[in-house]
ROGU-378703 format. One line per 3 residues: their letters; for each residue x, y, z of C-alpha. Coordinates in pm, whole numbers. Layout:
N
a = X,Y,Z | ...
This chain:
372
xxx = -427,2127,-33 | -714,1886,-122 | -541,1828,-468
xxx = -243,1805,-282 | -384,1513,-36 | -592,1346,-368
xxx = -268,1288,-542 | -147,1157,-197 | -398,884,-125
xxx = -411,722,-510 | -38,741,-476 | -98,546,-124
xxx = -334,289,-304 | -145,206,-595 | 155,226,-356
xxx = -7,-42,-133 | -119,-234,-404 | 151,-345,-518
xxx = 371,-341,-230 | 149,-595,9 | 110,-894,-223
xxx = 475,-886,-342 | 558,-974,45 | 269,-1093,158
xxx = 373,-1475,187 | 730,-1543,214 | 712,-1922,179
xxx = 741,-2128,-100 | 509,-2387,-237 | 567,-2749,-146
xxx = 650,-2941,-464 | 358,-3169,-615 | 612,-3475,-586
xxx = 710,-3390,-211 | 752,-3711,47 | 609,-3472,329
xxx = 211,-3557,140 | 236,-3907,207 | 387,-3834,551
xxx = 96,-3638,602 | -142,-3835,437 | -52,-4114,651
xxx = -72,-3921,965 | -445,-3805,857 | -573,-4164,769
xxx = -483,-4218,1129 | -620,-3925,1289 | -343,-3787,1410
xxx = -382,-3446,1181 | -685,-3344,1012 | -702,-3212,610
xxx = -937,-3056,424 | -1241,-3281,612 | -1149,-3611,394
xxx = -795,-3669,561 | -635,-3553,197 | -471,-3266,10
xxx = -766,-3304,-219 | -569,-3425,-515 | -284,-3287,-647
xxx = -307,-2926,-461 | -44,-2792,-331 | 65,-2624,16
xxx = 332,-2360,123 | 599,-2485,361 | 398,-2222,604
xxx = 107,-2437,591 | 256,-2757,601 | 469,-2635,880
xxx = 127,-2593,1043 | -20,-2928,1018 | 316,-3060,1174
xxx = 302,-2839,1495 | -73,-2963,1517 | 83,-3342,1482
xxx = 358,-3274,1724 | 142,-3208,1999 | -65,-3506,1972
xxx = -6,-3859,2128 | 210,-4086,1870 | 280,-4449,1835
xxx = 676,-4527,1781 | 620,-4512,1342 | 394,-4200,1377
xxx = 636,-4014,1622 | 944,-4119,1360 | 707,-3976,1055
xxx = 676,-3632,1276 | 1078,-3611,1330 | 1122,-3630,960
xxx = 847,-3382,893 | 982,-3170,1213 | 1319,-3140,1038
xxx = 1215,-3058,692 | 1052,-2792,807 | 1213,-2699,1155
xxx = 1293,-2308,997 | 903,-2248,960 | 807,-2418,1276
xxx = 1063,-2157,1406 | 904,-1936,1294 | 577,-2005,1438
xxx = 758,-2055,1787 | 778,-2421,1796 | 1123,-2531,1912
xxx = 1254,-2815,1745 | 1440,-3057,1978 | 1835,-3077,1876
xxx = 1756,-2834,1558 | 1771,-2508,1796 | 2187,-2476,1766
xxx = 2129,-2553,1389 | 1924,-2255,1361 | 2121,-2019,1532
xxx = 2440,-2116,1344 | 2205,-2046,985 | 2244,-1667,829
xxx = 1865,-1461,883 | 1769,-1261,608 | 1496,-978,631
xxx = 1461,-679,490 | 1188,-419,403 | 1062,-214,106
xxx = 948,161,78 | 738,307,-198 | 740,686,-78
xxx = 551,984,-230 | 661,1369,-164 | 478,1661,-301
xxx = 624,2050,-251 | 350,2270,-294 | 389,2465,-669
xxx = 778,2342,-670 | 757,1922,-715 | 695,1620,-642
xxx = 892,1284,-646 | 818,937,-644 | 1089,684,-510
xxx = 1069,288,-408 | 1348,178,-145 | 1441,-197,-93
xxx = 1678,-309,196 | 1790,-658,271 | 1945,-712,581
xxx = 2215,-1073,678 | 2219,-1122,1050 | 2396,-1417,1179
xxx = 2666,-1580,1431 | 3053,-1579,1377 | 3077,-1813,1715
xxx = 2911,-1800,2040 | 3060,-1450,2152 | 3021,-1246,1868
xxx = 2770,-1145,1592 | 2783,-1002,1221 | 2513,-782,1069
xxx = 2507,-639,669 | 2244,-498,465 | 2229,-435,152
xxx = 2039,-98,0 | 1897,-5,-336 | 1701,296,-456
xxx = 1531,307,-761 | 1384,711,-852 | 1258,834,-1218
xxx = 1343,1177,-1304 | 1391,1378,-1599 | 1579,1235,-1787
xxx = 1532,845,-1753 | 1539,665,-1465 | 1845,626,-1165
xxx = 1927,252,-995 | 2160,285,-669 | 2260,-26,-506
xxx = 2493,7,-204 | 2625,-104,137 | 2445,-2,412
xxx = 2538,-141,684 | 2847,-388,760 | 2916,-436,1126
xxx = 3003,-720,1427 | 2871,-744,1777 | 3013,-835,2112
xxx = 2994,-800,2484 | 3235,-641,2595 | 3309,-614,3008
xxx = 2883,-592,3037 | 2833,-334,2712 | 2692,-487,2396
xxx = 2991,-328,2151 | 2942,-307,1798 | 3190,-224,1556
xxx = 3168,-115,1200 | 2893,51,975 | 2578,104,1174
xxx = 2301,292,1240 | 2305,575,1496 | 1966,758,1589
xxx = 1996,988,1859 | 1651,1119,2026 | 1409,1177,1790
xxx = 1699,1243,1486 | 1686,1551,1492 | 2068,1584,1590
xxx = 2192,1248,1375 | 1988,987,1216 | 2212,839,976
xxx = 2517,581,928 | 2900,612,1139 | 3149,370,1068
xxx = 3340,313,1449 | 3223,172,1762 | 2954,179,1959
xxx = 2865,107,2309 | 2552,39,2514 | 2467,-40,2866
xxx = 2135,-9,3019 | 2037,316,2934 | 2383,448,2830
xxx = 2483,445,2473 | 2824,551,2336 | 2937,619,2005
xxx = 3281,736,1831 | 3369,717,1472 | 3380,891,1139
xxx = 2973,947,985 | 2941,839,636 | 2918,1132,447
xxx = 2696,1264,204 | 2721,1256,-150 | 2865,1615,-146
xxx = 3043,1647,203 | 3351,1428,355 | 3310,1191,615
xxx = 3385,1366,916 | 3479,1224,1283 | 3176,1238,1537
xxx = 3151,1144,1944 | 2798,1120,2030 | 2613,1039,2379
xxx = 2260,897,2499 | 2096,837,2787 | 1711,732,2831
xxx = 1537,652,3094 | 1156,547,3238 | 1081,865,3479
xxx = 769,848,3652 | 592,683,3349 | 758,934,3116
xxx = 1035,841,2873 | 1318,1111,2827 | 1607,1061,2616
xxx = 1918,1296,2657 | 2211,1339,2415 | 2521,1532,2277
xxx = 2662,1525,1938 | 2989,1603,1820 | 2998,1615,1461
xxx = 3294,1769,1303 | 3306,2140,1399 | 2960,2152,1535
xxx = 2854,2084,1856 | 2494,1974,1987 | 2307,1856,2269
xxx = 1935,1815,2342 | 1655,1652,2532 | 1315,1519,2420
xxx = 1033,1282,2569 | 689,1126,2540 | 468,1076,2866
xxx = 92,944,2899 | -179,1147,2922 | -421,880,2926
xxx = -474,543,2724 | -507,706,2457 | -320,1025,2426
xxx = 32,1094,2487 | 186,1426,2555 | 487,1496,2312
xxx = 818,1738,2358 | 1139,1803,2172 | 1441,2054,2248
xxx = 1766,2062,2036 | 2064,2336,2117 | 2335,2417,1849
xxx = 2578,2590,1966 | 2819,2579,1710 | 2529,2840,1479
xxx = 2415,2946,1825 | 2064,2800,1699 | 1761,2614,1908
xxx = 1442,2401,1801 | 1175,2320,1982 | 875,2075,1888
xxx = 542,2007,2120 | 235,1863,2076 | -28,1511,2127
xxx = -57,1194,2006 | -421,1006,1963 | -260,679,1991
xxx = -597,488,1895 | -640,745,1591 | -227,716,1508
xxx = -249,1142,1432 | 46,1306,1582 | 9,1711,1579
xxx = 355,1937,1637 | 389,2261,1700 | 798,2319,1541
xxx = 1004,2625,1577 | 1349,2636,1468 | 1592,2850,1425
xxx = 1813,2847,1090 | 2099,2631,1126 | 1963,2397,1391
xxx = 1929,2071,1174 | 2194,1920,1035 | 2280,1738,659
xxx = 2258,1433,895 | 1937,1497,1083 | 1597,1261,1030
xxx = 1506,1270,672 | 1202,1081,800 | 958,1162,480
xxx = 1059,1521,419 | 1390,1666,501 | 1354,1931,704
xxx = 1576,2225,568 | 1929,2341,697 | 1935,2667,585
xxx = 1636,2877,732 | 1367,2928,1014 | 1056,2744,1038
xxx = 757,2737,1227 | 384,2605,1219 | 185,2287,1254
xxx = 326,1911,1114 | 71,1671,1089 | 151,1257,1111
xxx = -86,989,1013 | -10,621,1078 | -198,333,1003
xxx = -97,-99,1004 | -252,-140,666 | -196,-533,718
xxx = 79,-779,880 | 394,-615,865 | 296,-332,626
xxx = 224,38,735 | 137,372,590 | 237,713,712
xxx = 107,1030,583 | 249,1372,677 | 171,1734,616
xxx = 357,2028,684 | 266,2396,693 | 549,2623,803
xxx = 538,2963,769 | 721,3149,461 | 761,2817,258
xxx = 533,2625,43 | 331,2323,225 | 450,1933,237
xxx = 290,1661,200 | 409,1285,197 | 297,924,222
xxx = 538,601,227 | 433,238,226 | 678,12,395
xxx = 633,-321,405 | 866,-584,572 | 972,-966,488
């Protein structure tokens, strides 16, 4: 096991390494030539803004449109003559989709904003290791399009790649994730198309559907056809949720049907104290006539979770949480899983998990994942 978690944290590092810088700033440089310096300049000679202690850029260095978006919040908020309150509109404008997102509204650029397409997305170097079987290395990148058809109704698509050495050389799949728009309908937000559907913990279904869903308050609604995997049809589904806030506790209910299968189940998460939270997870098949059952603690400071999982064979699905390691389809488990979580910096985490199960060979994991 020690070899086991070694390989794991220089994986992690080198991982981290060179996952966090690549998305570390998402603005561009300012060009050299850019009118916004003497803008600023001119706003520093009067002591509106302050530089770097002269009132300058120092020379010919440049700034990223993060920083200069900055200086012009700091300007904005300061009292301005008629010139300098025309030089700060300019500036404001220029850079109104930084100063967005720092939280500064820009007057009459708001509507602009909304109308403009938002791209994000999020990339995941991820490490498995099957004791005295294999391990595999993989690095996931997503980039997700979120923007407004009109006033009423949304679109959302994302774009998926995987990139995974083996054997032989080296696979590249690039592929439609996601592909969906978004309503209100009669009170429900409705979305219809290819979207994600996580019920519970995803244990039942944590994968795509292409169809509609539904959600009000706690209520969510889905029917459609799931996506398939790359060795099983698409096959229709009808799945429930409900959650709710009971007593401090938070308990999601749900029901799956997928295909010929049928499932329902129940989990939740309730305080202990600040800094522990009590953990429990219960998942019926009755199409195999099969149960699971998860329970354990959270040190929320720490970020270890520790579950207790027995399952019967036949309980978890092709379409159930992947998470780090599948969990497997075809046979019993029970013992102790293991979950480390840590922010390594500003949108970029680390999770570490290790599972010993009884009759099968220990798992271990770690994934990077980094968003932009």
């Amino acid at each position: 096991m020690n070899k086991k978690l070694l390989k794991v944290a220089v994986t992690t590092a080198l991982a981290a390494s060179m996952a966090v810088p690549a998305f570390a700033n998402p603005f561009s440089d300012v060009p050299a030539k850019h009118w916004s310096y003497d803008a600023v300049n001119k706003l520093a000679q009067a002591g509106v803004v302050e530089g770097y202690g002269d009132g300058t850029f120092r020379g010919d260095k440049t700034v990223t449109r993060y920083e200069m978006a900055q200086i012009v919040a700091n300007a904005m908020t300061k009292s301005l003559n008629a010139d300098q309150k025309a030089t700060v509109d300019e500036l404001s404008k220029e850079f109104a989709t930084e100063l967005n997102t720092l939280g500064v509204k820009v007057e009459g650029m708001q509507d602009q904003l909304d109308k403009m397409v938002k791209i994000s997305g999020d990339a995941r170097v991820r490490y498995t290791n099957v004791e005295d079987e294999n391990d595999k290395t993989d690095l996931r990148t997503r980039v997700s399009f979120d923007g407004n058809i009109n006033e009423d109704v949304r679109y959302n698509a994302r774009l998926s790649g995987t990139f995974q050495p083996n054997e032989n050389n080296q696979t590249v799949g690039i592929k439609l994730d996601t592909a969906n728009v978004a309503f209100n309908a009669l009170g429900a937000d409705a979305t219809v198309g290819r979207q994600d559907v996580l019920l519970g913990s995803g244990i039942m279904f944590d994968d795509k559907m292409t169809g509609l869903g539904l959600q009000a308050g706690g209520l969510k609604l889905y029917a459609g056809n799931n996506t398939g995997m790359d060795d099983l049809d698409s096959e229709r589904m009808y799945a429930a949720e409900y959650g709710a806030n009971i007593f401090g506790a938070t308990v999601t209910a749900d029901y799956l049907k997928n295909g010929d299968e049928k499932a329902y189940g129940i989990n939740g998460s309730a305080p202990i104290t600040s800094s522990l939270t009590a953990l429990a997870d219960y998942v019926k098949n009755d199409s195999n006539d099969a149960d699971a059952t998860a329970f354990g603690v959270k040190l929320n400071k720490l970020g270890l979770t520790v579950l207790h999982r027995d399952a019967d064979a036949g309980v978890y699905n092709a379409y159930s949480s992947a998470d780090v390691i599948a969990l497997p389809t075809d046979q019993a488990i029970k013992g102790m899983e293991y979950q480390f979580d840590k922010s390594l910096t500003k949108n970029a985490d680390l999770k570490v998990k290790y599972q010993d199960f009884d009759n099968m060979n220990a798992r271990t994991s770690a994934a990077v994942n980094v968003k932009f």
